[in-house]
C-alpha positions as CSV (number, residue, x, y, z in Angstrom):
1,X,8.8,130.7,-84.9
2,X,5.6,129.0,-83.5
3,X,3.0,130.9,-81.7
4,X,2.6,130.1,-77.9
5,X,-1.0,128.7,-79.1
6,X,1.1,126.0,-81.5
7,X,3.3,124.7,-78.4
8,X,0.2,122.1,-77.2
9,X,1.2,119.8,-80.8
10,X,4.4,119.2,-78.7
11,X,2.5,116.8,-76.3
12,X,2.5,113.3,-77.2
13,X,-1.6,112.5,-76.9
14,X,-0.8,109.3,-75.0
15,X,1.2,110.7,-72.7
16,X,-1.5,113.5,-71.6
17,X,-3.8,110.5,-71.3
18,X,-1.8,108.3,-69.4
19,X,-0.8,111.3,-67.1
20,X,-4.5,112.4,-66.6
21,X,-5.5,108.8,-65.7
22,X,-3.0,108.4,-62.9
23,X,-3.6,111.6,-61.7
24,X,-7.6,110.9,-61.4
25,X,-6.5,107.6,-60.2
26,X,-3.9,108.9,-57.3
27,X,-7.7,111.4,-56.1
28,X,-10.3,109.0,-56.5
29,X,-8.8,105.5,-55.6
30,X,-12.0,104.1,-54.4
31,X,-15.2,105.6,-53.7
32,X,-16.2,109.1,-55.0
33,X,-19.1,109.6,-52.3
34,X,-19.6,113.6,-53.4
35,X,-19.8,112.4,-56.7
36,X,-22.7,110.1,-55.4
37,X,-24.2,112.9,-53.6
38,X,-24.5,115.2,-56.6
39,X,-25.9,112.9,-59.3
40,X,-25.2,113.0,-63.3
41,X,-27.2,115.6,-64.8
42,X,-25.4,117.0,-67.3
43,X,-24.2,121.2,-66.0
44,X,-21.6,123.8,-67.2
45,X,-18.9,125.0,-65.0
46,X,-16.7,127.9,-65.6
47,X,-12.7,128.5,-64.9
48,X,-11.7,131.6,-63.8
49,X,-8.2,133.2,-62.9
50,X,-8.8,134.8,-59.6
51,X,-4.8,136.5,-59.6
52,X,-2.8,137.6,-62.2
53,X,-0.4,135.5,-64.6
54,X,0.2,134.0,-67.8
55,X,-2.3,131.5,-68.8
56,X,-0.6,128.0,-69.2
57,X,-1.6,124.1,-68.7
58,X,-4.4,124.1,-71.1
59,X,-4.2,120.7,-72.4
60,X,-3.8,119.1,-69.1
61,X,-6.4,120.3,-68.0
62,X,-8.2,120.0,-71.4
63,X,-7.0,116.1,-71.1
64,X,-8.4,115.9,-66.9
65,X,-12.0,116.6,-68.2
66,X,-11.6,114.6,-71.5
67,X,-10.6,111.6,-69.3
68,X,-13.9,111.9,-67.4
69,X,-15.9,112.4,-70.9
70,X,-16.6,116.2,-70.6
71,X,-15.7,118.7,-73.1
72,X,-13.9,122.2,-72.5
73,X,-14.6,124.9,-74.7
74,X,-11.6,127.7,-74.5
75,X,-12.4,131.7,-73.6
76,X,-8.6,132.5,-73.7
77,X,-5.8,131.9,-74.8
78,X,-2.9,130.1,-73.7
79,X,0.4,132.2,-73.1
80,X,-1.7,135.3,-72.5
81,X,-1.9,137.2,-69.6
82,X,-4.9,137.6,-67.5
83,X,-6.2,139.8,-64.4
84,X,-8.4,138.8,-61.7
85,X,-11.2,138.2,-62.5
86,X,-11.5,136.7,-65.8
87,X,-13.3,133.6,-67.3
88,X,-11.2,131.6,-69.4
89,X,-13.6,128.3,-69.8
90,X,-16.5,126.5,-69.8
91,X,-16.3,122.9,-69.0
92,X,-19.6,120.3,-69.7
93,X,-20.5,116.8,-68.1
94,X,-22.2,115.5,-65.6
95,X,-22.0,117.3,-62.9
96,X,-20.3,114.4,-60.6
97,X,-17.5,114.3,-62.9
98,X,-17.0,117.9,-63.2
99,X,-16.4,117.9,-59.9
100,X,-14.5,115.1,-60.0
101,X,-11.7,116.3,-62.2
102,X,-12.2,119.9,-60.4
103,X,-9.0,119.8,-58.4
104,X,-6.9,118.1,-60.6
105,X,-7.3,120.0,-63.0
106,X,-7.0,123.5,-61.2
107,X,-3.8,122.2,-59.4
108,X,-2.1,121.2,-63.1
109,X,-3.7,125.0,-64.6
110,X,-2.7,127.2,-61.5
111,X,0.6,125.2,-61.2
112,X,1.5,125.6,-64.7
113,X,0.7,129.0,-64.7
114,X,2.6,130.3,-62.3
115,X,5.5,128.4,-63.9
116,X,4.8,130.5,-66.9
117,X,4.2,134.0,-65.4
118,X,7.8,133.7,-63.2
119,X,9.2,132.5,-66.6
120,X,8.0,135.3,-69.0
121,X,8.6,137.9,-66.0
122,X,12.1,136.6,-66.6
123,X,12.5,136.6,-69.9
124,X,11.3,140.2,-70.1
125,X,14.1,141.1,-67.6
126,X,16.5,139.6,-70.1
127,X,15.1,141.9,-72.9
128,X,15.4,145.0,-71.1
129,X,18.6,144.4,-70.0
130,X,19.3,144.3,-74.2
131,X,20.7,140.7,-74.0
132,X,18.7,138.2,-76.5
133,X,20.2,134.7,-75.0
134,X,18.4,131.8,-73.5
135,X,16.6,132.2,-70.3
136,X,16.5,128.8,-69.6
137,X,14.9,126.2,-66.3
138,X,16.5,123.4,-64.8
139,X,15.6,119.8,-64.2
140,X,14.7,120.8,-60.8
141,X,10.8,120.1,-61.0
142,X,8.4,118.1,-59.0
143,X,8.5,114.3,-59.4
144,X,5.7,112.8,-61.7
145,X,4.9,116.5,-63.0
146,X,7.9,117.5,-65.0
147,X,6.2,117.6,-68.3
148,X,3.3,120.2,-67.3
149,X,6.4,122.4,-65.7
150,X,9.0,122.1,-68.4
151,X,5.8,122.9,-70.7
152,X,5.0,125.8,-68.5
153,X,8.3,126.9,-69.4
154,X,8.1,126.8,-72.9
155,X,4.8,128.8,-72.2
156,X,5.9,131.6,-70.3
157,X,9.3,131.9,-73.0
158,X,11.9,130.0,-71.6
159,X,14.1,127.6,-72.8
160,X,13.0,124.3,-70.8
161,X,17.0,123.0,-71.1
162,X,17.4,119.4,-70.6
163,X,14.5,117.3,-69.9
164,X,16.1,114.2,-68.3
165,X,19.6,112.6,-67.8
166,X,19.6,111.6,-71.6
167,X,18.6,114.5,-73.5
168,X,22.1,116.4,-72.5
169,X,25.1,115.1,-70.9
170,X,26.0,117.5,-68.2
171,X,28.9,116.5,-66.2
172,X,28.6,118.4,-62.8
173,X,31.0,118.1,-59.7
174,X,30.1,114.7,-58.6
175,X,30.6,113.6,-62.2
176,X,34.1,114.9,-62.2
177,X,35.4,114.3,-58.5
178,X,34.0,110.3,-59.6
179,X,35.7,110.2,-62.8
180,X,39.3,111.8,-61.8
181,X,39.5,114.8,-63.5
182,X,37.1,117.0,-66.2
183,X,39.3,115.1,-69.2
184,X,38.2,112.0,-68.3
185,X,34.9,112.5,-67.6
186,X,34.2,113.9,-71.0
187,X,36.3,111.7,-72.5
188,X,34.0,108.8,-71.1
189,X,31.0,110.4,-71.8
190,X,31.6,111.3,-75.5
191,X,32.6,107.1,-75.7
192,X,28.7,106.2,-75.2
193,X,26.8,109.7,-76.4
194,X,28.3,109.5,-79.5
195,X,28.0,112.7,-82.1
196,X,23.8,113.5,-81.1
197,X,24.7,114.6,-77.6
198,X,25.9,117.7,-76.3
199,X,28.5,118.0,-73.4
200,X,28.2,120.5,-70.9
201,X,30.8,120.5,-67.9
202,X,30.1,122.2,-64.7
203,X,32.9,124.8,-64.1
204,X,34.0,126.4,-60.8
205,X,37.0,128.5,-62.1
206,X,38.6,129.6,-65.4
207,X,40.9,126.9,-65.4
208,X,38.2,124.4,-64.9
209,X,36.3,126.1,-67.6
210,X,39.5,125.9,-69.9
211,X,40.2,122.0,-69.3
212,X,36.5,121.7,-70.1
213,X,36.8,123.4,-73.4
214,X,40.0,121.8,-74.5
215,X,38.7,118.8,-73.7
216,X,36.1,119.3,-76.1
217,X,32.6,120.4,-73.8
218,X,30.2,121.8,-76.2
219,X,29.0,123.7,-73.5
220,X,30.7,125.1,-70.2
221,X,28.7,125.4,-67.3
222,X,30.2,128.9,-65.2
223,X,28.2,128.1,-61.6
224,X,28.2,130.2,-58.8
225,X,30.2,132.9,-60.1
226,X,29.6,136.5,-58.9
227,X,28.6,138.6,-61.8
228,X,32.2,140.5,-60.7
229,X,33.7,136.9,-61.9
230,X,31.5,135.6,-64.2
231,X,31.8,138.4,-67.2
232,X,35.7,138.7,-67.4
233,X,36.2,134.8,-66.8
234,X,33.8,134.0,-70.0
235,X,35.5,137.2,-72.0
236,X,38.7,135.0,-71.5
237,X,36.9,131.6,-72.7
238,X,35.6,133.0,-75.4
239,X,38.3,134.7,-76.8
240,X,39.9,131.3,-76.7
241,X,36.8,129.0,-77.5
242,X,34.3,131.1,-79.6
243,X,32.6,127.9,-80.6
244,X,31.8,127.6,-76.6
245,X,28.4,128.1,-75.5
246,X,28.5,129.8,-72.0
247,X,25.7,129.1,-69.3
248,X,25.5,131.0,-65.9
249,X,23.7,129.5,-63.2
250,X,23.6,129.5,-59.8
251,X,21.8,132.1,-57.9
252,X,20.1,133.5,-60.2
253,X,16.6,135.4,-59.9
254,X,14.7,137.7,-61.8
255,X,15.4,140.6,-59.6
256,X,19.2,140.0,-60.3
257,X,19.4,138.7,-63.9
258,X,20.0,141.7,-65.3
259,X,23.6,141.5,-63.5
260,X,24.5,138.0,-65.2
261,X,23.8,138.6,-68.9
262,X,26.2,139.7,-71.0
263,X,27.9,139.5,-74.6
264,X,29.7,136.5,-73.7
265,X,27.0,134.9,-72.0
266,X,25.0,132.4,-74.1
267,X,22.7,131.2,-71.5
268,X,21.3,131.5,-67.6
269,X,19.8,129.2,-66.2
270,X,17.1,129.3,-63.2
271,X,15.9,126.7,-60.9
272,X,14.0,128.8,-59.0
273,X,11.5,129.1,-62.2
274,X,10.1,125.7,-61.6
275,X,11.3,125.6,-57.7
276,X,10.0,129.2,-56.2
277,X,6.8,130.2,-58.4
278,X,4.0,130.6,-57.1
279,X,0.8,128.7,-58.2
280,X,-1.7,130.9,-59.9
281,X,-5.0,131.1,-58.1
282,X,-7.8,129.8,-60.3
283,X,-11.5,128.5,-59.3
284,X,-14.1,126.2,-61.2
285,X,-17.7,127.1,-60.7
286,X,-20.8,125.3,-61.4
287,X,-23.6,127.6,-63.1
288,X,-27.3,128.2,-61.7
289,X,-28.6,128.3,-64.4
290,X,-27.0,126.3,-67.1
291,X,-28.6,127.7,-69.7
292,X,-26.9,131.1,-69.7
293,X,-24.0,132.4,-69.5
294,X,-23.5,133.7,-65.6
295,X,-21.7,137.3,-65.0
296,X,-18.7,136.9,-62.7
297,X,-20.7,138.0,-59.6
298,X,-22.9,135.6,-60.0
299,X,-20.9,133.5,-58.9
300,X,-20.4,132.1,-55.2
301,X,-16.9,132.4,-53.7
């Protein structure tokens, strides 16, 4: 299994650039006149984590400064947990474009960070709870920013689930009520996905759940069950189906996870991992002196 430190080969090098370009882009459409104000001499700035989390965005933020021709040399490491206050890099350019990528680059870190720390709190709810299936997101993320938060995900030790609408073919209520029935909305999707997609079907009631798995679902979707329904409805499917896989979703937090998971439960799924955390605070100072390394306190809040 790949450390957490491993998980920033997953990001296409392009893609970081192209998304750190637009972001700089979408800040600075015109003039920069603080930039003017401050000059170019070259300075060091440091990150720090002013509130706890897990420690996650690195290489967006990595990709921010390298867009604007600065280098960022790494204190910590990413997936690890850090409290208030800690220093967890040192970032070099000129000064106008350290300041220039400042808050693009703090709103991808402290954004993806919080992702990760609501994620791993999860995931550790799962494992005391003794269960050892996927705590997984949903594609409920922020528009133009899903790749930092499913990476966030994959950070904090979460399953990330389906990226977008052709990774998985998951037939939900508006798919079936659409197509007729569960049977022929399955049937229609397996037509164009072929053998290399899953089908996951978006089940209100056992005999939902059964058509689904007769029909030949790969994966049934049990939403908004109570946990009182949810365990004795997937004993039933799987009992029938074993090759199933069994998601729960709907509801679903870390303070009530540990209600959800169960033997027959393969997955749960969260949206509030990506829709409810909260950012992680994190600040970027300029050194006085930029010839040595600064004490926390030395810095100006």
């Amino acid at each position: 299994m790949a450390s957490r430190s491993d998980l920033s080969h997953l990001l296409p090098a392009a893609q970081l650039r192209q998304l750190a370009h637009d972001w700089l882009q979408e800040d600075a459409p015109s003039f920069d006149y603080g930039g003017y104000a401050v000059g170019d001499r070259r300075e060091r700035a440091t990150l720090l984590c002013k509130s706890p989390g897990v420690l996650a965005g690195f290489p967006f933020f990595e990709a921010t400064f390298a867009e604007l021709g600065c280098s960022v040399e790494w204190l910590r490491s990413e997936g690890a947990w850090a409290q208030p206050i800690t220093q967890v890099a040192e970032v070099r350019g000129p000064v106008k474009d350290l300041l220039l990528g400042e808050r693009v680059a703090l709103n991808c870190v402290g954004r993806c960070s919080g992702i990760a720390t609501l994620a791993a709190k999860a995931c550790r709810a799962a494992r005391e709870a003794g269960w050892h299936g996927e705590v997984a997101g949903t594609r409920k993320t922020t528009p133009g920013f899903r790749l930092p938060e499913k990476y966030a995900l994959l950070v904090g030790g979460a399953s990330c689930h389906r990226y977008d609408l052709g990774s998985l073919i998951m037939l939900k209520d508006n798919h079936v009520w659409a197509s007729g029935s569960i049977t022929q909305a399955v049937q229609k999707a397996r037509r164009v996905g072929g053998f290399t997609l899953k089908i996951e079907v978006e089940c209100r009631s056992l005999e939902e759940a059964v058509e689904a798995a007769e029909c030949g679902a790969d994966i049934v979707m049990l939403d908004n069950f109570t946990p009182e329904d949810l365990h004795p409805t997937a004993s039933t499917l799987k009992a029938s189906f074993p090759h199933v896989m069994i998601e729960a979703s709907g509801g679903i937090t870390e303070d009530n996870l540990a209600k959800f998971v169960g033997p027959n439960v393969d997955v749960v799924s969260l949206g509030c991992l990506t829709q409810s955390a909260v950012a992680v605070d994190f600040s970027l100072k300029v050194c006085r002196d930029p010839a040595s390394k600064l004490p926390v306190q030395n810095f100006v809040f």
